[in-house]
C-alpha positions as CSV (number, residue, x, y, z in Angstrom):
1,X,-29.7,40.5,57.7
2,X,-27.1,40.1,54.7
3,X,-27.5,38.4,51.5
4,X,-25.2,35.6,51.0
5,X,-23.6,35.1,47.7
6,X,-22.3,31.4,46.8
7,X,-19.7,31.2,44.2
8,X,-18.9,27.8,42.9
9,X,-16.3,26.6,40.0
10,X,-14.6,23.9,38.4
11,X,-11.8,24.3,36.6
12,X,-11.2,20.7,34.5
13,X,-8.2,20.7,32.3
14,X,-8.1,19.1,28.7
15,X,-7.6,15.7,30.2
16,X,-9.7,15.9,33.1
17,X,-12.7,14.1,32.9
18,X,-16.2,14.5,35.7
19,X,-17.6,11.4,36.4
20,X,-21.5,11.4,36.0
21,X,-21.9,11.4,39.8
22,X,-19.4,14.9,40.1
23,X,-20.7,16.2,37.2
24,X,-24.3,16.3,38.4
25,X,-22.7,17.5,42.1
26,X,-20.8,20.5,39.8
27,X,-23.8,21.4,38.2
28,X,-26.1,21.5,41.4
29,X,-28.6,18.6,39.7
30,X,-29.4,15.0,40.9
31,X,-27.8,12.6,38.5
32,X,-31.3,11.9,37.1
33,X,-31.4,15.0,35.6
34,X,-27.9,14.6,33.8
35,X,-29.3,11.1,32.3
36,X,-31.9,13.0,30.7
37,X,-29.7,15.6,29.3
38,X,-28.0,12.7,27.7
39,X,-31.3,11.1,26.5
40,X,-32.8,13.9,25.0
41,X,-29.4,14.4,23.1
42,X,-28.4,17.7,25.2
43,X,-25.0,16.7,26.2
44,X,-23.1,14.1,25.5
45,X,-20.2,12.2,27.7
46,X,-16.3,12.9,26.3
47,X,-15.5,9.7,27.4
48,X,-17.6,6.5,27.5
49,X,-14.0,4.0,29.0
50,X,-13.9,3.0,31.4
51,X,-16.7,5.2,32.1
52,X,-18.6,8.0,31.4
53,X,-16.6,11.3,31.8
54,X,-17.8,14.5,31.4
55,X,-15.4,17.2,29.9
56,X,-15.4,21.5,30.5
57,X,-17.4,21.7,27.3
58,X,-20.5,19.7,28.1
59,X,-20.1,21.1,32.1
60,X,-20.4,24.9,30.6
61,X,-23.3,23.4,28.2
62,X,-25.4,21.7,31.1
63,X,-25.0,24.6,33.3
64,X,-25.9,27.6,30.4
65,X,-29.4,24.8,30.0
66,X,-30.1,25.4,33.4
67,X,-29.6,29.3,33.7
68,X,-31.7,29.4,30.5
69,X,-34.6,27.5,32.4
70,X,-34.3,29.4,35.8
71,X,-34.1,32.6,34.1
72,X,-36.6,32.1,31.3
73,X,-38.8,29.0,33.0
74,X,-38.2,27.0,29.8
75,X,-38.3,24.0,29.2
76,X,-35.3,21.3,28.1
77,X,-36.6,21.5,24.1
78,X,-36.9,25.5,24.4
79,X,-33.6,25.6,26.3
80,X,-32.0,23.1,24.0
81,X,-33.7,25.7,21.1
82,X,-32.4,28.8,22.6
83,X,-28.8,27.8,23.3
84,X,-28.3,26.4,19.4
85,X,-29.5,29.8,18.6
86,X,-27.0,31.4,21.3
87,X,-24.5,29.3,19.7
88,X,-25.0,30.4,16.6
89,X,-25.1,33.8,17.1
90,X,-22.0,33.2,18.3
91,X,-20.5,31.5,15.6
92,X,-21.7,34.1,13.1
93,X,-20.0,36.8,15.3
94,X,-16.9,35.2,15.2
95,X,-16.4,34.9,11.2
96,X,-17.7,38.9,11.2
97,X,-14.3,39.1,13.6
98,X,-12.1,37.0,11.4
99,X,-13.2,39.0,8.3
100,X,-12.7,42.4,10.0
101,X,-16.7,43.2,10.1
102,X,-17.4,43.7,13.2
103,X,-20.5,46.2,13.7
104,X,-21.0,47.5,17.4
C-alpha cells in the first residue's frame, strides 16, 4: 500500500493574528503544550488585546521546536539551546553576506 504524505500551511499576513486555540491546531499540539512554550519563555504572543494572538514569527518558531525534538528527541531546554544557536548561525551568515564574505 502507498505512503501518504500530509502537507499542511498557514500563511498569516503581517496583521493576522492565530488565536492560542488555532495556533496550537496549526502546529499539531494541544493548547497545553503552547502554554508551556510561553512559560518557559519559548515563544511569546504578538498580541496580548483583546487576546492573545500569535503572529508567523512565533508559528515558524514553535514549529522549528518541535521538528528539533521529533528529529533529535530533545528536550524543550536543548531545543530552545539548539534553535538560539540555529539562529545565530544564521545571523552571522547574514553580516558575511552583507560584507561580501561569503565562504561556500
Amino acid at each position: 500500500m502507498g505512503q501518504a504524505i500530509v502537507v499542511a500551511s498557514v500563511c498569516l499576513g503581517e496583521d493576522a493574528w492565530l488565536a492560542l486555540d488555532e495556533f496550537a491546531r496549526a502546529c499539531g499540539v494541544e493548547q497545553s503544550f503552547v502554554e508551556e512554550l510561553m512559560l518557559d519563555g519559548l515563544i511569546a504572543p504578538s498580541r496580548r488585546e483583546p487576546a492573545l494572538g500569535f503572529g508567523g514569527e512565533e508559528l515558524a518558531r514553535a514549529r522549528r521546536i518541535l521538528r528539533l525534538q521529533r528529529d533529535f528527541g530533545a528536550n524543550l531546554q536543548c531545543a530552545a539551546v539548539m534553535l538560539d544557536l540555529i539562529d545565530e548561525v544564521e545571523r552571522l551568515r547574514a553580516q558575511l553576506r552583507r560584507a561580501e564574505l561569503v565562504i561556500d
